[in-house]
C-alpha positions, 0 to 999 in steps of 0.5 A, a space after each residue: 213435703 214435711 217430715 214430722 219427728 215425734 221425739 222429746 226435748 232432747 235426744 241425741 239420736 234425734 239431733 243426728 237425724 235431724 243434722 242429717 236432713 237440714 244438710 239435704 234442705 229437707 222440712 222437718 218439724 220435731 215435735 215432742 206429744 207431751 207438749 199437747 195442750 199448751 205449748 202447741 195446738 192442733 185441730 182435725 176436720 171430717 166433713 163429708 168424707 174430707 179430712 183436714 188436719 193442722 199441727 202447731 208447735 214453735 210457732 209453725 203451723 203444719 198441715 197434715 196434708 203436706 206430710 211426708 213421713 213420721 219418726 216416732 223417736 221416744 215421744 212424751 206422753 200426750 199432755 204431760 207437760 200441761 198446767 194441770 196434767 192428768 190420766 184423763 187428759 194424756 187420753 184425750 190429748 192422744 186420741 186426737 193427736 195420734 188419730 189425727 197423725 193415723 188419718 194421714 198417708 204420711 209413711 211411719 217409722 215405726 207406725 205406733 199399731 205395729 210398734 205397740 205388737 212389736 215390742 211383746 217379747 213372746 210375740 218376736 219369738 214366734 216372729 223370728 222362727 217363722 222368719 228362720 233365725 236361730 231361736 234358744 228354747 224359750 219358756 214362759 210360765 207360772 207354773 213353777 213345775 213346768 219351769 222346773 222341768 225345762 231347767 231339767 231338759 236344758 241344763 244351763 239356762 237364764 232367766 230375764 225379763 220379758 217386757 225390759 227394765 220396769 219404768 221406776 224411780 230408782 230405775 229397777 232392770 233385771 240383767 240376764 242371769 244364767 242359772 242351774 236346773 237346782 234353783 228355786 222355781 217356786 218364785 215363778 208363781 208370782 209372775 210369768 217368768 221368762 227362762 231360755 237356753 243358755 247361749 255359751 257366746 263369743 261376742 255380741 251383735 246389733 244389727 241395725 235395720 233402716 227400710 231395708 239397709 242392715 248395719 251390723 256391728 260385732 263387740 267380743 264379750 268377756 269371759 263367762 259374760 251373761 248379758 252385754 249390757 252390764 259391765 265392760 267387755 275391753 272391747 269396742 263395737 266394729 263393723 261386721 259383715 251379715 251372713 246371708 242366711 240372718 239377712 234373709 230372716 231380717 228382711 222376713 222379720 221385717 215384713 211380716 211385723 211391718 217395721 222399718 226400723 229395728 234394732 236386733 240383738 243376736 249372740 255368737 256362738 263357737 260354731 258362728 252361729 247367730 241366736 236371735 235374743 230380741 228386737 228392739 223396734 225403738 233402739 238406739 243406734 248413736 252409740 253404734 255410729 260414734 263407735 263404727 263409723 256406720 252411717 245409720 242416720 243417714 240411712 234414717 234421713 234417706 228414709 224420712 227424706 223419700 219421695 213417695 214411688 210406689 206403694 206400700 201397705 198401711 196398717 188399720 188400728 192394729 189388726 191385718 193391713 188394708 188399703 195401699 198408699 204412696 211410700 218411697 223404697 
């Protein structure tokens, strides 16, 4: 059976997947939606309650019943790449290829439906407390009084995006900046704005899950640092061992969101304590693995590579689960 690697044309963390499972000799084709119409064709057949589906790219043809797993790894929009793209077009492209790929039992990493709720910042957050983790208070709001309020009863707190960097060219990203109760909050009533305790930390963690294996890797932070992901700490990621307590929140987390894969991102603080900022259902993971050695894409490939042994929930158009399929560990 085939795994099929949803992805664009190049990608790194994809190619050290995909180096992964030829070494093990397993069939794969990475296929990038964007090439749909042109570069590739497909065809899906329902008569009388049978389905047969056909996925060509690179001249091989792919049956949707030899499937055993799909990697949703930063794929294109569905027929961006078409001789005349258009909004239209993307839609219909979608429609078929992904309602095509939904009417298999090919296992997901992550499943588009779930991955669609999982990446709603607000969302997570009522996830992570029922799941245990450690949670700053967190608001969001357009009511600049209400806003007001809260900086009032936490004092020290941030502000930061709910949905990530907008995607635009120049590419726009609001950093996580920590500000006073005396600011101005009447800017709140432009847009919901996301404001939250602030976490004195002492380092950064990410935390990557892969089907139920967790690798975690620890980078001390820089005096009075706000947000990892601007500036240089002067200190490298290593590997870091998992308390038992945020490894039970992360196997809750997991399941109730229905993710295989995720990328966590926790603050530390004085008392070790792990605050849980957000996670990424897509993050990447190859700078991790250069800078600890941890064998995150081998753990992806095991998971890909799987023969199906026992069962597993599929989720139906995004809401609740139904039915039971095959699905390896």
């Amino acid at each position: 059976m085939t795994v099929l690697i949803l992805t664009c044309q190049q990608d790194v963390t994809t190619d050290m997947v995909v180096a992964k499972l030829h070494e093990r000799g397993v069939p794969l084709v990475r296929f990038d939606p964007a090439d749909l119409p042109g570069e590739a064709d497909m065809s899906a057949e329902y008569v009388r309650g049978d389905f047969e589906g056909y996925l060509s790219t690179d001249g091989r043809l792919l049956s949707m019943s030899g499937l055993r797993s799909i990697w949703v790894r930063r794929p294109g929009e569905p027929a961006a790449h078409a001789e005349e793209p258009s909004e239209w077009l993307s839609a219909e492209s979608g429609q078929a290829l992904y309602g095509m790929l939904y009417s298999t039992t090919a296992r997901w990493m992550n499943h588009p439906c779930v991955a669609a709720q999982a990446r709603c910042k607000p969302w997570q957050l009522r996830v992570a407390h029922r799941s245990g983790f450690a949670v700053p208070p967190t608001l969001i709001t357009t009511f600049p009084r209400v806003a007001r309020q809260f900086a009032e009863q936490y004092k020290e707190i941030v502000v930061k995006s709910a949905s990530g960097p907008p995607s635009t060219e120049p590419p726009v990203a609001l950093p996580t900046t920590r500000i006073g109760p005396d600011a101005d909050f009447s800017g709140v009533a432009a847009g919901p704005t996301l404001l939250q305790q602030y976490v004195p930390k002492l380092a950064d963690i990410r935390l990557t899950f892969v089907g139920g294996r967790m690798f975690a890797a620890r980078k001390d932070s820089a005096s009075g640092q706000v947000d990892g992901r601007y500036g240089t700490t002067g200190h490298a990621w290593e590997p870091t061992d998992v308390p038992d307590r945020v490894a039970r929140a992360v196997r809750e987390y997991a399941d109730l969101s229905g993710i295989a894969y995720g990328a966590f991102d926790f603050a530390v603080d004085g008392d070790d304590v792990w605050w849980f900022l957000e996670c990424n259902q897509g993050g990447q993971f190859g700078f991790i693995e250069l800078e600890t050695g941890q064998p995150i894409a081998e753990a992806v490939a095991t998971w890909l590579a799987a023969t199906p042994t026992s069962t597993a929930r599929v989720p139906w158009a995004g809401y609740g689960w139904v039915g039971d399929v095959d699905a390896g560990s």
